[in-house]
MILOKE-80309 format. One record per residue: x, y, z of N, C-alpha, C, O in turn; residue in three letters. Coordinates in steps of 0.1 Angstrom, whole numbers, plus 5000, padded with zeros to 4 digits. Example, Ala and Ser with C-alpha at 12.3 -4.5 7.8 and 13.67 -1.06 7.14 Angstrom:
% residues 2
513249435078512349555078513249675078514249675085ALA;512849785071513749895071512950005079513450115080SER;
END
This chain:
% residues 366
478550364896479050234897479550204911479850294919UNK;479550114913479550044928481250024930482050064922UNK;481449944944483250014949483149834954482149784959UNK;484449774951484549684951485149644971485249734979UNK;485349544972485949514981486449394986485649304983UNK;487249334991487949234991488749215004489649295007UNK;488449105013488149035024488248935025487548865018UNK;489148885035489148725032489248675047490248745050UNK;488948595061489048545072490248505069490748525080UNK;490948465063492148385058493748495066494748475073UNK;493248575060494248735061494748745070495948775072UNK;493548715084494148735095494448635107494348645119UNK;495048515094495648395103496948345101497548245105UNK;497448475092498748435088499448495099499248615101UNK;500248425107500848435119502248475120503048395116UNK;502548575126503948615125505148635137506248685137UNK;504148555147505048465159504848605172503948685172UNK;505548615177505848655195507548765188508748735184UNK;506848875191508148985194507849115197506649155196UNK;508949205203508249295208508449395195509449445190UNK;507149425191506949485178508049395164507649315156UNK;509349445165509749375157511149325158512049325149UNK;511249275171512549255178512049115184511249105193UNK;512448995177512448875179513048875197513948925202UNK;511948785201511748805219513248735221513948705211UNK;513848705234515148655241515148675253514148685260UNK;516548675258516648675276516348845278516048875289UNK;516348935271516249035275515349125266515349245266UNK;514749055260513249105251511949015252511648915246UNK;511349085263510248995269509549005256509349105249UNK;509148835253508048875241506648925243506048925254UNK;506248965230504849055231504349015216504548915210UNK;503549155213502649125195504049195190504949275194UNK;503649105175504849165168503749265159502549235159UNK;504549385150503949495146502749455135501649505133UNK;503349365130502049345118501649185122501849075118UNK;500649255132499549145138497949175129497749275123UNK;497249065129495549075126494949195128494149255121UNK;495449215140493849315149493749485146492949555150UNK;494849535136494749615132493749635115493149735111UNK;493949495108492949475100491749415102490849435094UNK;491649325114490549315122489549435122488549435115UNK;489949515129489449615136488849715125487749765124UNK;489949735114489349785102488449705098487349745100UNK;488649615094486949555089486049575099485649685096UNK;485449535111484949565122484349675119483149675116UNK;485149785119484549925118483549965106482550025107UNK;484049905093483649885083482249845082481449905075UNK;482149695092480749645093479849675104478749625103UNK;480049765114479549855124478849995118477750035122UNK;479750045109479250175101478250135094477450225091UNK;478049975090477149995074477549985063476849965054UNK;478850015063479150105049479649915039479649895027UNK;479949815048480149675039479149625034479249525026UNK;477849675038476549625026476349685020475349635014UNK;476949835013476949895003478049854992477949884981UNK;479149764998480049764986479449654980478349594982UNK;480749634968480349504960481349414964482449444960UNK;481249304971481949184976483149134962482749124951UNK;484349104964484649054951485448934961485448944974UNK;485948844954486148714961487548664952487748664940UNK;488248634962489948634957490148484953489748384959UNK;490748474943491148324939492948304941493648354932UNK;493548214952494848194954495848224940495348174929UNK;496848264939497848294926498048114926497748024934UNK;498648104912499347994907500448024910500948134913UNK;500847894907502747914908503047994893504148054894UNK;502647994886502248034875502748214875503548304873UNK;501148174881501148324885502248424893502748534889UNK;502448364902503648404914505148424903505948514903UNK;505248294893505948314887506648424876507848434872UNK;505248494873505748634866506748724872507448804865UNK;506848694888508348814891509248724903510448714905UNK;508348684909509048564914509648464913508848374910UNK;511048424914511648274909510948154914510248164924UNK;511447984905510947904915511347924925510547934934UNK;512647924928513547894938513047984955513147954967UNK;512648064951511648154965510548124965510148144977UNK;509648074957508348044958508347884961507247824963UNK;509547804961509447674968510047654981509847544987UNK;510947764988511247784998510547815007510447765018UNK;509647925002508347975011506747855012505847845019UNK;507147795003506147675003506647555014505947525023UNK;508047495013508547415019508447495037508247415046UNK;508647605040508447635053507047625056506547535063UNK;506547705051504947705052504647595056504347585068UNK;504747435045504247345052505147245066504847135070UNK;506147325070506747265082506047335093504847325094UNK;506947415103506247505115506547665110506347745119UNK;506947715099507047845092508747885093509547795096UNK;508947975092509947985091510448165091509948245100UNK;511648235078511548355076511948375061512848305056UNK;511348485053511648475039512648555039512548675038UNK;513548495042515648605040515348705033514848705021UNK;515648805040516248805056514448855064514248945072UNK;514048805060512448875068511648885060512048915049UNK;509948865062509748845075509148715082508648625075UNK;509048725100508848565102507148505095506548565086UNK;506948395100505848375096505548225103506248145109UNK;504448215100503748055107503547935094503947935082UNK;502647835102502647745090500947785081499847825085UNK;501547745069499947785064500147915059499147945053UNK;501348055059501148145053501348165041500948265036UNK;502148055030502748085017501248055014500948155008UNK;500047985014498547945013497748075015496648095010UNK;498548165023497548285023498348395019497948505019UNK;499448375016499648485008499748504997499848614992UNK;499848354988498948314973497348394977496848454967UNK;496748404987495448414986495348624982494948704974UNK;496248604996496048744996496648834976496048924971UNK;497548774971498248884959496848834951496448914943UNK;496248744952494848654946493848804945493248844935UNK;493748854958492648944963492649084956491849154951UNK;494549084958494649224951494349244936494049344932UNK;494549134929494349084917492449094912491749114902UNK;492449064922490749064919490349194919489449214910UNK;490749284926489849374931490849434914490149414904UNK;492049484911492549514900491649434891491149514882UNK;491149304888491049274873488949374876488549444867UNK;488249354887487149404883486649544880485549574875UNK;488149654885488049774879487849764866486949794859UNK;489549694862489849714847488449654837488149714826UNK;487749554842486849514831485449594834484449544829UNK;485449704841484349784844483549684854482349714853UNK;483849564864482449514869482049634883480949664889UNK;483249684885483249814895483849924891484449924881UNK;483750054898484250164893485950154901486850104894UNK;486350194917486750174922486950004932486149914934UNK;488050024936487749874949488949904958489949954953UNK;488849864970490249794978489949674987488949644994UNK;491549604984491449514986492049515006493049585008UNK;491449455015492049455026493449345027493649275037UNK;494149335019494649155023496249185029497149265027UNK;496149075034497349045043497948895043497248795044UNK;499348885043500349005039500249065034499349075025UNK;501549195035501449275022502049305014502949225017UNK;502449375005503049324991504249414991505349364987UNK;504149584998505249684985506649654990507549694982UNK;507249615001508349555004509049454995510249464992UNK;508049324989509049234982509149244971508249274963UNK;510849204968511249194960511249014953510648914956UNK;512149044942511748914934512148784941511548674941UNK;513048814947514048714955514248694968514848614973UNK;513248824974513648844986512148864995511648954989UNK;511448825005510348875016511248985021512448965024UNK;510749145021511349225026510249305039509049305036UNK;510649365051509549415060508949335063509649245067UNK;507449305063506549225066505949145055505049065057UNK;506649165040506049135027506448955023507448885024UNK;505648955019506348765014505848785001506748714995UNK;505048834989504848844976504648964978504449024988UNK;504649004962504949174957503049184954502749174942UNK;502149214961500949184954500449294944499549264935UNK;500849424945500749484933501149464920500449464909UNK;502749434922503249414907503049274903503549254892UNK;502549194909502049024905500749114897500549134885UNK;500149154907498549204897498549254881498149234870UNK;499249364891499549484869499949384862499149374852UNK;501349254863501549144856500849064848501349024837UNK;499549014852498848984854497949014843497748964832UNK;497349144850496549244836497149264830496649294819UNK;498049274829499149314810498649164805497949164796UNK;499049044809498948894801497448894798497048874787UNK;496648904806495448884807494448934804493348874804UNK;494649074800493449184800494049304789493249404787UNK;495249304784496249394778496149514781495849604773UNK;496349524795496649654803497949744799499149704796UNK;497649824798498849874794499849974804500949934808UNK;499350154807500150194814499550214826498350234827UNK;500450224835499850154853500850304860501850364858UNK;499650314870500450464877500750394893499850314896UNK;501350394898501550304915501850424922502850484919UNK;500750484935500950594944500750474955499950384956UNK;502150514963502150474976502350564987503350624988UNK;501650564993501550685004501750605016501650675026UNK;501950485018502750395032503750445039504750395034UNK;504350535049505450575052506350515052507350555058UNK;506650375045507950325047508250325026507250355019UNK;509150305023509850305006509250195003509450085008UNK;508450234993507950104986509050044973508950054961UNK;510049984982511149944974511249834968512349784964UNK;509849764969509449614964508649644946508849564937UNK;508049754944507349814933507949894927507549924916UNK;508749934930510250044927511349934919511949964909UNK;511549844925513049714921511849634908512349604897UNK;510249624909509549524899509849614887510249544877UNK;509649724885509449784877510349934870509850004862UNK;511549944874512650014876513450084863514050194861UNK;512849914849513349964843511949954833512149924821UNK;510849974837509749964827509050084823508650154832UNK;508850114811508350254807506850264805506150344800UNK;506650154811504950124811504250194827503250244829UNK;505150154833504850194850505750314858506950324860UNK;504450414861505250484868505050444882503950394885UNK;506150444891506150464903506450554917507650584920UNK;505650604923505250704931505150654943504250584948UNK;506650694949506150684969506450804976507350874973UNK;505550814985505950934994506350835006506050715006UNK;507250905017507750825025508450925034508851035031UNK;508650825049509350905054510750905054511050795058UNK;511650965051513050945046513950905054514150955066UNK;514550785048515450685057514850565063515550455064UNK;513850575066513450495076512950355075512650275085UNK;512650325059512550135061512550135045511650205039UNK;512950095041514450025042515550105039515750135028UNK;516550155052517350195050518150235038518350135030UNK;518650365035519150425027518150415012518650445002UNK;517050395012516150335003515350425002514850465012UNK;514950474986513850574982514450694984513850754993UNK;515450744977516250864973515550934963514750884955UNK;516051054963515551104948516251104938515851154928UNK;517751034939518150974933517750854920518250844908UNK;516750784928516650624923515450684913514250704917UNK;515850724901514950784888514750634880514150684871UNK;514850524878514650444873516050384860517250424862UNK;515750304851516850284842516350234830515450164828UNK;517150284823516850194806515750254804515550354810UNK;514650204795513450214790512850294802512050374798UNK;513050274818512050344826512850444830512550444842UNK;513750544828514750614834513550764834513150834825UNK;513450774847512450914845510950864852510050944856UNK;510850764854509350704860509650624871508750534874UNK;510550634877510550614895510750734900511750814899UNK;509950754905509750894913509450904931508350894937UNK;510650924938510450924951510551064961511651114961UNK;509951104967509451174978509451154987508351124993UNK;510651174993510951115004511051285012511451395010UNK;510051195027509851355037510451345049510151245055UNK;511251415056511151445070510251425078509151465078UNK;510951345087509851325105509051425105509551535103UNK;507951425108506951525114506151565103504951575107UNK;506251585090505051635080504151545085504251425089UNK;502751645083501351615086500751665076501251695065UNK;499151675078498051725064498951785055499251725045UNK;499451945057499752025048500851965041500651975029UNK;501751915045502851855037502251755025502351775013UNK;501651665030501351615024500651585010500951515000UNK;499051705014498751755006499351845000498551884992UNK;500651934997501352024991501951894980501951914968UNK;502351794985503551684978502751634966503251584956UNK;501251644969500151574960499751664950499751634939UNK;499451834955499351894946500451934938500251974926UNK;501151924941502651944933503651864930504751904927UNK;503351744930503851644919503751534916504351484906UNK;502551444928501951354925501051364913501051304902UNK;500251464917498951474905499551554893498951524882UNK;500651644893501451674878501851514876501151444870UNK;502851464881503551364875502151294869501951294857UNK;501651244876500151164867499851204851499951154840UNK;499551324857499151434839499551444835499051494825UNK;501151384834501951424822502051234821502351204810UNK;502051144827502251004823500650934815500350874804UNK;499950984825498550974818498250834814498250774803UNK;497950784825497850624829496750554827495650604831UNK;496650444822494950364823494350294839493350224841UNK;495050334844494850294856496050344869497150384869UNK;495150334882495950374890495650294899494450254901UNK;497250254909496950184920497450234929498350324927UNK;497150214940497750274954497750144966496950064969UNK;499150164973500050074977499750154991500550224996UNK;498250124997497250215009498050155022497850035025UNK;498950205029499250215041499350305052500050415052UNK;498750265059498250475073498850365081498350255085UNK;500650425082501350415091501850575092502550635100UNK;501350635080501950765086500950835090500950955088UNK;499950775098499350835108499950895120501050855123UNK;499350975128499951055140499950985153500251035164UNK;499550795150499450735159500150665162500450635174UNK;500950585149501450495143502650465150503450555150UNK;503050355156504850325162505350295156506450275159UNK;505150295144506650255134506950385126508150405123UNK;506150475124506250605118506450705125506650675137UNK;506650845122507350995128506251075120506451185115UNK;505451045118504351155106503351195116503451175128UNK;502351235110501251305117499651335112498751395118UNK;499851265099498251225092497451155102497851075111UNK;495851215096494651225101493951125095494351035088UNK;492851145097492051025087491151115077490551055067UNK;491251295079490951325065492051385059491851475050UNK;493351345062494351385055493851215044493451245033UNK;493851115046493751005039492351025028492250955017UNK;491351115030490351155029490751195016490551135005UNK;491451315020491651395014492751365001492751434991UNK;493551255003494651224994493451124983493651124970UNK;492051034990491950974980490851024968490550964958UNK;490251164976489751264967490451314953489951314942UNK;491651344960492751374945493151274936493351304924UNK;493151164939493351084930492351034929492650934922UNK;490651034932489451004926489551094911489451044900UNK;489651224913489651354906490551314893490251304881UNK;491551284898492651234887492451134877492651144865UNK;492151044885491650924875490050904868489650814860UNK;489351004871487951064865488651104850488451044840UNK;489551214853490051324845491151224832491251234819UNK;491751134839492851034827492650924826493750874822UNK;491650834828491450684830490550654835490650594846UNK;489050704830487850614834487750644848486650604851UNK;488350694857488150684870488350534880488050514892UNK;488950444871489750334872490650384882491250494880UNK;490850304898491250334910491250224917490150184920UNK;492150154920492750054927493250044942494050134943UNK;493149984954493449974965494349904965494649874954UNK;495149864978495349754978496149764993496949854996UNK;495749675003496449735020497649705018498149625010UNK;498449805029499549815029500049765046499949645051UNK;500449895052501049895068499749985073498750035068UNK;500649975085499450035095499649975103499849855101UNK;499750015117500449955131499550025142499749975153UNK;498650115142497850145151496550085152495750115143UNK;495949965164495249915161493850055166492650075165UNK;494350075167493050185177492950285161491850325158UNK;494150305153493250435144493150405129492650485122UNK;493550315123494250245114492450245109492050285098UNK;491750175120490250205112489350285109488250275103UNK;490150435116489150535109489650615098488950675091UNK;491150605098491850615082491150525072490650565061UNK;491250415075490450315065489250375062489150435051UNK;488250375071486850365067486650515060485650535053UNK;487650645064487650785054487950725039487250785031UNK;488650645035489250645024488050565014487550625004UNK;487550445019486050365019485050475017484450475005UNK;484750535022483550665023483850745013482750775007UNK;485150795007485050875001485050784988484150814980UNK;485850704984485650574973484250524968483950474957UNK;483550544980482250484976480750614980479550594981UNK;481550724980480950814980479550824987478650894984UNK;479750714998478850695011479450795031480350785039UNK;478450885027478950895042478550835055477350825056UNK;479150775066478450685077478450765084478950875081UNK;477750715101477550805105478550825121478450905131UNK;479750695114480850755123481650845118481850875106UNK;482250905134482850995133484450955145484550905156UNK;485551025133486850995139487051045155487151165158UNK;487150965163487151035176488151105181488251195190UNK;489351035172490851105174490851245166491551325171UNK;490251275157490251375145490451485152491151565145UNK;490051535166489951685169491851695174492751765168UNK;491951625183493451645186494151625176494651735173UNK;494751515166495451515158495151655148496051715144UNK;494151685145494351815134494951885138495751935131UNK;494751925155495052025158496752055166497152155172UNK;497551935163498751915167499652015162499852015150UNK;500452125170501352205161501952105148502151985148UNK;502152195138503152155127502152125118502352185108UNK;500652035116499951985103500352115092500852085081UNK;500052255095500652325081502052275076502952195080UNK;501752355063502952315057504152405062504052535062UNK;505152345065506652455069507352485059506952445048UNK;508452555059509552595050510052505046509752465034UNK;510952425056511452275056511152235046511752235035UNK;509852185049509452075040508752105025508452015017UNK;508452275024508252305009509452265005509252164998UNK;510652285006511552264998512052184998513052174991UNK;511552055007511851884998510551874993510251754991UNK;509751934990508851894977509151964966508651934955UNK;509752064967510252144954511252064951511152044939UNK;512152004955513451904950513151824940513551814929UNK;511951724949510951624941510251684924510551654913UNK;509351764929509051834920509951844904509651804893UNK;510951904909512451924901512151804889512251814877UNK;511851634900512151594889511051534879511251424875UNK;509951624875508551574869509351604854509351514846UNK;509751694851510451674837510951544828510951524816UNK;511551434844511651284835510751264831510951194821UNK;509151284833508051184831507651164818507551284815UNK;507351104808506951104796505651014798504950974789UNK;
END
């Protein structure tokens, strides 16, 4: 079966003003591009349709959320604030992030996209899909635009398919280096959804994504966070996956899996301290092809996240695409020789034993 995909020109007009990366410009902050600009999802698509590999997928086509829709985790009260800016000169969704006019229109579009590409797994019209859209979702909360996020577009989707499609239990792997603390706060206390981030520890949003934060009530045991030290690369990573991403899965045993796709912890990346490759991403979506073969139809969901390198962001992408769609092209990563070969990609002491911590806690999972 064919690999879905989801693209919209829309995505990359949502405008997020003049700063230098993410320090609103002044007398003494010459402005520049702020971090989550177009041209790093540009460029991923680009590369996409350079390789070949976008006339192999299956096109799926996003239809904007309703208020309706938005309404499953979102109040009115944020979803008319972000509408009333939108149609002035934009504004910021408190406390972040900025935005232009015309984005609350595209970012109905975009949670639209992620939605699509989720509802055509679940009804078999594809095997796999990812969705490229922008904004992006694992930052917001119900009340709040958090990072670069203005809607939660994963957990609007799962939402969604539960009313819609009677979806039932949903696995969420985020491998984004920042805490996906927007999919973590949707679902915290639901025993229907497990949630899985790896991340780099501390680093966005502050004090956020502990191994502490196990979930509550009905979900107490299915928030699960893995949080890493600066500097893990391949080996880390892949040790974190074999040892408690892919247990935790096996023992929840989910109808579906999504992943909250951001290569910001690439070895390129300015907002990140990590050191993945583009077959470390290769490699992560191999395991969870394997996984979801093995517990769920092979039902496998995308959906973009971060990524701040416009130069490498698209050969992580197009590894993950390749292997999803089990097409090889006939590019090749040109950064791949140096980043593999950067001291540290094995796995260290260090960091075995913040995945043994993690690990520790697969015993919640039911």
């Amino acid at each position: 079966m064919a690999t879905g995909w989801n693209f919209h020109e829309l995505y990359l007009w949502h405008d997020t003003g003049r700063s230098a990366l993410v320090c609103p410009p002044g007398l003494t902050v010459e402005p520049g591009e702020h971090a989550e600009n177009p041209e790093t999802k540009r460029r991923f698509r680009n590369l996409m349709e350079v390789s070949g590999l976008t006339e192999a997928l299956t096109p799926i086509r996003a239809s904007a959320y309703t208020d309706a829709d938005l309404g499953r985790y979102h109040p009115a009260e944020y979803i008319e604030k972000l509408r009333a800016l939108s149609a002035g000169m934009g504004g910021e969704a408190s406390p972040g992030p900025p935005f232009g006019p015309g984005s609350f229109e595209i970012a109905r579009l975009a949670a639209g996209g992620t939605h699509a590409v989720l509802d055509a797994v679940v009804t078999g019209k594809v095997a796999n899909g990812y969705a490229l859209v922008r904004p992006p979702g694992h930052h917001a909360e119900a009340a709040d635009g958090l990072g670069f996020c203005l809607f939660a577009n994963i957990p609007l989707a799962i939402l969604k398919a539960r009313a819609e499609r009677g979806l039932e239990r949903v696995a969420v792997v985020d491998w984004d280096v920042h805490h996906g603390n927007g999919t973590q706060a949707a679902f915290y206390e639901d025993p229907d959804v497990l949630a899985i981030s790896l991340h780099q520890e501390g680093l966005y949003p502050f004090a956020s994504g502990t191994l502490s934060e196990r979930g509550a009530g009905a979900g107490v045991g299915l928030n699960l966070n893995i949080p890493l030290m600066a500097g893990c690369g391949h080996g880390a990573y892949l040790a974190a996956f074999e040892r408690v991403v892919l247990p935790a899965l096996r023992r929840f045993k989910p109808d579906l899996i999504v992943v909250a796709s951001g290569f910001d912890a690439s070895a390129a990346d300015p907002l990140g301290r990590m050191m993945l490759h583009s077959e470390s991403y290769r490699a992560m979506t191999r395991m969870l092809m394997e996984a979801a073969a093995d517990l769920c139809g092979g039902r496998l969901v995308m959906s973009h996240e971060g990524g701040y390198s416009a130069a490498y962001v698209p050969y992580c992408g197009l590894a993950v695409l390749e292997e999803l769609s089990g097409i090889k092209t006939p590019i090749t990563d040109p950064f791949l020789e140096e980043f593999a070969h950067y001291p540290g990609q094995e796995l260290r002491p260090w960091q075995e034993a913040a995945i043994a911590q993690a690990a520790e806690l697969l015993e919640g999972i039911k």
